[in-house]
C-alpha positions in Angstrom: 0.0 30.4 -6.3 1.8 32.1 -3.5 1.3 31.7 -0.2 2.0 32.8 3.4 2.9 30.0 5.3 1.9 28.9 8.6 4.3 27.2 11.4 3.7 23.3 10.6 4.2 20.6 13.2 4.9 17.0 12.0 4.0 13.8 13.5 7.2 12.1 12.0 6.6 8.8 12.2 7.4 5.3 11.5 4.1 4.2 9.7 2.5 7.7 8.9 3.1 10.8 9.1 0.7 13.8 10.4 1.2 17.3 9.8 -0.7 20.2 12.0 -0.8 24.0 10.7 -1.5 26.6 12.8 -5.6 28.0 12.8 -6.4 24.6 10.6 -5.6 21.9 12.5 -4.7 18.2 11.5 -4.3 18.9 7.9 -2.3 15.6 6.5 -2.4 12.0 7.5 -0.2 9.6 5.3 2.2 6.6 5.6 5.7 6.7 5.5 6.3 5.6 2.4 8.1 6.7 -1.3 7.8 4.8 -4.2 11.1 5.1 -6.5 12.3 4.5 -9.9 15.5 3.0 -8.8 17.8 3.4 -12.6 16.4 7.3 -12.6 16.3 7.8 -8.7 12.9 9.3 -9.6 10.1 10.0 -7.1 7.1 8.6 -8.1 4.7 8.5 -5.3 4.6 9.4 -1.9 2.2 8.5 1.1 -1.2 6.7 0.2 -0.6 6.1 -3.0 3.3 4.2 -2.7 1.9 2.2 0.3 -0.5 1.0 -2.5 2.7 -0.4 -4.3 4.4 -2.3 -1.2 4.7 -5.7 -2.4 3.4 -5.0 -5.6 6.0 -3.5 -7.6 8.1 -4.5 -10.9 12.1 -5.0 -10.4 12.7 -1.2 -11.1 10.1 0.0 -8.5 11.0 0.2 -5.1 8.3 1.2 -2.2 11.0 2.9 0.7 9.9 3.7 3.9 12.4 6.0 5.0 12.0 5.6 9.1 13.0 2.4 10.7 12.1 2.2 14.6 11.5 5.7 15.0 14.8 7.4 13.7 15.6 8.3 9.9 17.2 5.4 8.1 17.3 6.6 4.6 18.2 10.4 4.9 17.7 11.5 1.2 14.3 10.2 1.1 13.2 11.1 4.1 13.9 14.9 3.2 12.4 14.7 -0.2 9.0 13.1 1.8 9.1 15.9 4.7 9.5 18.6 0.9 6.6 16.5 -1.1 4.6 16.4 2.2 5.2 20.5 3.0 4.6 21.6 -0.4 1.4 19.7 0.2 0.0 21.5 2.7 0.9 25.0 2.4 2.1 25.0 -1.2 4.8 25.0 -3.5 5.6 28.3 -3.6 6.0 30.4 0.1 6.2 34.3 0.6 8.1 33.1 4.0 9.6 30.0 4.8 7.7 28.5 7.8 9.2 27.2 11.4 8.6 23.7 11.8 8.4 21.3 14.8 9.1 18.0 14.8 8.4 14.8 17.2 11.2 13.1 18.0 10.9 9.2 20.4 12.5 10.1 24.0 15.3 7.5 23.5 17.0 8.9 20.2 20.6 10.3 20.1 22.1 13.9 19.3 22.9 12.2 16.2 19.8 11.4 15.1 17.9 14.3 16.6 20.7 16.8 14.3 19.5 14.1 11.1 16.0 14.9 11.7 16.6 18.8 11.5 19.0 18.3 8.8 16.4 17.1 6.7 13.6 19.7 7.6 15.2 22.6 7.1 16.7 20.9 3.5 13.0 20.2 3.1 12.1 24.3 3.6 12.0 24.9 7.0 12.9 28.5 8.4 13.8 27.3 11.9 13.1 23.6 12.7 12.6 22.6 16.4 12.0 18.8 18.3 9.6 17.8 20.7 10.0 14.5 22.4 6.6 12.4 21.2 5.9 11.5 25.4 5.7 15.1 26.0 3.3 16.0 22.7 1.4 13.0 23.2 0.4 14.2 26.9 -0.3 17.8 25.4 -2.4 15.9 22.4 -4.2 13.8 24.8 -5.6 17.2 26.7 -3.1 16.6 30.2 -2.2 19.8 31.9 2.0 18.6 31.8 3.1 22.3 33.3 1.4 21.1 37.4 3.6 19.9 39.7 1.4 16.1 39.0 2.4 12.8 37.9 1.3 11.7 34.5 2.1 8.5 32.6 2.0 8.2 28.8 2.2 5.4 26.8 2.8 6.1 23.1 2.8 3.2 21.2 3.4 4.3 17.6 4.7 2.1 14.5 7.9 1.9 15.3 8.3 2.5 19.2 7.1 2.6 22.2 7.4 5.6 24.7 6.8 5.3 28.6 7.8 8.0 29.8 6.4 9.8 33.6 6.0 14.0 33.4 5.6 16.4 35.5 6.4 20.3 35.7 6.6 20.0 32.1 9.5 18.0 31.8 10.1 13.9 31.5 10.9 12.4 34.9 11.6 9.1 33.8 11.2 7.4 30.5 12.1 4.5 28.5 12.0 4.0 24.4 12.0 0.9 23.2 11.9 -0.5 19.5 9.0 -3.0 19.9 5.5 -1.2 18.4 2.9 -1.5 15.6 6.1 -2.7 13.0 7.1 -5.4 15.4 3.5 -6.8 16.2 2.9 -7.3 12.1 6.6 -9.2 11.7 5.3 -11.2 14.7 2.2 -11.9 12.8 4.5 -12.7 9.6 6.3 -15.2 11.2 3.7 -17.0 12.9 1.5 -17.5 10.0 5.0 -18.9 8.3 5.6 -21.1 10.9 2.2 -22.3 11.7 0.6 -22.6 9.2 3.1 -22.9 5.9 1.8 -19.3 4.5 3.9 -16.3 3.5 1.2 -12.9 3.9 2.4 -9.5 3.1 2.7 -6.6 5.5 -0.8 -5.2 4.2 -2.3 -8.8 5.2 -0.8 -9.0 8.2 -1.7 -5.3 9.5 -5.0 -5.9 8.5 -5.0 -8.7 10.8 -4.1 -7.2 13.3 -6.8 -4.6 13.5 -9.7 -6.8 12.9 -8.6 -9.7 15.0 -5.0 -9.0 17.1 -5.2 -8.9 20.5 -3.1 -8.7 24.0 -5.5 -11.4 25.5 -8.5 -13.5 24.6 -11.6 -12.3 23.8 -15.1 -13.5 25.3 -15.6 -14.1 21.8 -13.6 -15.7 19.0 -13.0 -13.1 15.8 -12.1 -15.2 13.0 -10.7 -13.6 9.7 -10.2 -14.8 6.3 -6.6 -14.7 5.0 -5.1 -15.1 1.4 -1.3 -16.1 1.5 1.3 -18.7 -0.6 1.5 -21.6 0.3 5.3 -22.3 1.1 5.3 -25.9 0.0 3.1 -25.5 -2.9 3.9 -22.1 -4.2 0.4 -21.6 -4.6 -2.2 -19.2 -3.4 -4.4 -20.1 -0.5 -7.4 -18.7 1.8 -7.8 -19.8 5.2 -9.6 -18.5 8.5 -7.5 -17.5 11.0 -9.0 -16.3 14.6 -8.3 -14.2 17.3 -7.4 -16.5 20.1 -3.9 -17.6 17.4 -3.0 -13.5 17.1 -3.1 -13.3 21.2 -0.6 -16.2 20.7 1.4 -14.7 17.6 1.3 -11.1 19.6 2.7 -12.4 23.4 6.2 -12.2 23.1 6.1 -8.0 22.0 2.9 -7.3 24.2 4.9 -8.4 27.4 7.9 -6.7 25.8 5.5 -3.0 26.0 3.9 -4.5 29.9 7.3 -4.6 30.9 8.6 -1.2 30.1 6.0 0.2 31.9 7.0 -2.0 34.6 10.2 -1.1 34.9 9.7 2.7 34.7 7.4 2.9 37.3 9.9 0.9 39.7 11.9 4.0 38.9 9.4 6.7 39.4 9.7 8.6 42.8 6.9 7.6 44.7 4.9 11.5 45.4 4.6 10.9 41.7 3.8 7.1 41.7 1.1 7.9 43.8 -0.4 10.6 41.7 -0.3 7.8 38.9 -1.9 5.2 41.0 -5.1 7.7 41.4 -5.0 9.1 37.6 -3.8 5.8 35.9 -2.1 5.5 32.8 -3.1 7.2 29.5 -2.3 5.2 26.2 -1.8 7.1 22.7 -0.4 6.3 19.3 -1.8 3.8 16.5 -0.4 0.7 18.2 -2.4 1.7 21.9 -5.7 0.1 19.6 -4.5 -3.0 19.9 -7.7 -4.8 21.1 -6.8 -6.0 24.7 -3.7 -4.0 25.3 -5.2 -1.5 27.9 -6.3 -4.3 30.5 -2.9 -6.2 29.9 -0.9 -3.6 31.1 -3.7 -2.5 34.0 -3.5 -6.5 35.0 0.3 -6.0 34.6 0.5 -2.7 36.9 -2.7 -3.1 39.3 -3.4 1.2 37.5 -6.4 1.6 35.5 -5.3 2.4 32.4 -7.1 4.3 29.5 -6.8 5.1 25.8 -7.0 8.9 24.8 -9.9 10.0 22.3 -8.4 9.6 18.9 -5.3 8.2 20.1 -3.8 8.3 16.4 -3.7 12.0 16.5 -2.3 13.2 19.9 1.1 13.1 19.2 0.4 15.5 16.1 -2.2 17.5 18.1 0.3 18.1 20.8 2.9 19.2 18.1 0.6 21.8 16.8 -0.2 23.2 20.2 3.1 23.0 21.2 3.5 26.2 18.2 2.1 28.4 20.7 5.0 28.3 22.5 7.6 28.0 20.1 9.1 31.2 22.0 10.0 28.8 25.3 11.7 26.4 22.7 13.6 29.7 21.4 14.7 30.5 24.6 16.3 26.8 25.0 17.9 27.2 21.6 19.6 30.4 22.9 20.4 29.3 26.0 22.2 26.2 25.4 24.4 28.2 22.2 25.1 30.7 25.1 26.3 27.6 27.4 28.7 26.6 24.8 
């Protein structure tokens, strides 16, 4: 069937991706991940059902995920996801091509921002534009970025974490850094290994640390049951694990987030501090869930901090509203050539 498309915008990101059409709204939500025959270089899944295989596959299977710490690692793939993904929501076959904007983290390099349109328009793009995830994340999250105010957005996705300050529509200050969602489950990993003698899997440990990870201890212990292999006995084992031993496992990559916000406010100019101070910090992006995370950073800063309704979608929310004025991000296109 043919189809007129609509301009798309894609929440490219680490763990998942989200993809926004115009007049329908948040239309895809899916991990990051292919599933490949590796002797025929064959695609077998994508999204859902490859994150199915992580761990799980035979020697000729391998589950990919194409985006390491918020930049493309594995360029092929990651164009043939952004194609299986596209066709996906506005079909195989289009009457035109349709413009596409991307988020991109605020720290990444003209390098990798010229990969990531490389491999939309390869994947069908007309026109493919960037939009720096603080900035979409802020429009996502409902914050009116074009006044002359402070805001501060934390976006902590899967693989990092954005702090960025805007105002006028524009970053002020900001600070990327590769410690998000990916990092907390390796911590998890490694602390189970070293603690208590079991090797888990990155479905185990992610599930751990939504039903019991935390930034600081609860008034209540969560406890959890969790199967592993014994290291010493090659075996499988069950044991209960509880919250208080994640707030442990989790410290060293919590601070890591507490002080980048630290250190970009000590950079902020204070007219804009002080608008912060009053509206206080606004958290988005999967890894802002983390149970706890919030009051560390408001203990940390002495701002109230809060996470945004459905704080999952407001960096792909912002992307599709940011469509509207894909004529402003023309203009910048045009200009800079003209600079040249």
């Amino acid at each position: 069937m043919f189809g007129f498309s609509s301009d798309i915008g894609i929440d490219l990101g680490t763990a998942s991706v989200l993809v926004f059409v115009k007049g329908r709204g948040i239309v895809l939500q899916e991990p990051s991940v292919v599933a490949i025959d590796k002797n025929t270089n064959h695609i077998l899944a994508v999204g859902q059902e490859a994150r199915r295989m992580l761990g799980r596959t035979p020697g000729n299977i391998v589950a990919i995920r194409p985006l390491k710490d918020g930049v493309i690692s594995d360029y092929e793939v990651t164009e043939k996801m952004l194609k299986y993904f596209i066709n996906k929501t506005v079909g195989k076959k289009w009457i035109f091509k349709p413009k596409i904007i991307v988020c991109v983290p605020s720290g990444v390099t003209e390098v990798e921002k010229r990969a990531v349109i490389d491999a939309t328009n390869e994947a069908g793009a007309k026109m493919t534009y960037l939009i720096e995830e603080p900035i979409a994340a802020a429009i996502g999250a409902g914050l009116d970025i074009a006044q002359p105010n402070g805001h501060m957005i934390v976006d902590i996705g899967g693989g990092t974490s954005d702090v960025a300050v805007i105002s006028l529509g524009g970053i002020v200050v900001s600070n990327s850094i590769k410690v998000a969602g990916d990092k907390f489950d390796e911590a998890i990993i490694r602390y189970m290994r070293k603690k208590h003698n079991i090797m888990i899997g990155e479905r185990t440990a992610e599930e751990m640390k939504i039903n019991i990870g935390g930034a600081c201890d609860r008034e209540e212990e969560v406890t959890m049951n969790v199967r592993g292999r014994n290291l010493v006995s090659g075996l499988p084992v069950n044991i209960v694990v509880g919250s208080s031993e994640m707030v442990e496992a989790l410290e060293e990559s919590v601070m890591s987030i507490a002080d980048a916000v630290h250190s970009v406010l000590e950079k902020t100019p204070p007219e804009l501090a002080a608008d912060i101070a009053d509206q206080g910090i606004i958290m988005t992006g999967g890894g802002g869930l983390l149970w706890g995370l919030d009051h560390l950073i408001s203990e940390r800063t002495g701002i109230p901090v809060r996470v945004a309704e459905e704080a999952v979608s407001c960096v792909a929310k912002g992307t599709g509203k940011a469509l509207d004025s894909l004529h402003l991000l023309e203009n910048d296109i045009r200009n800079s050539r003209s600079r040249r």
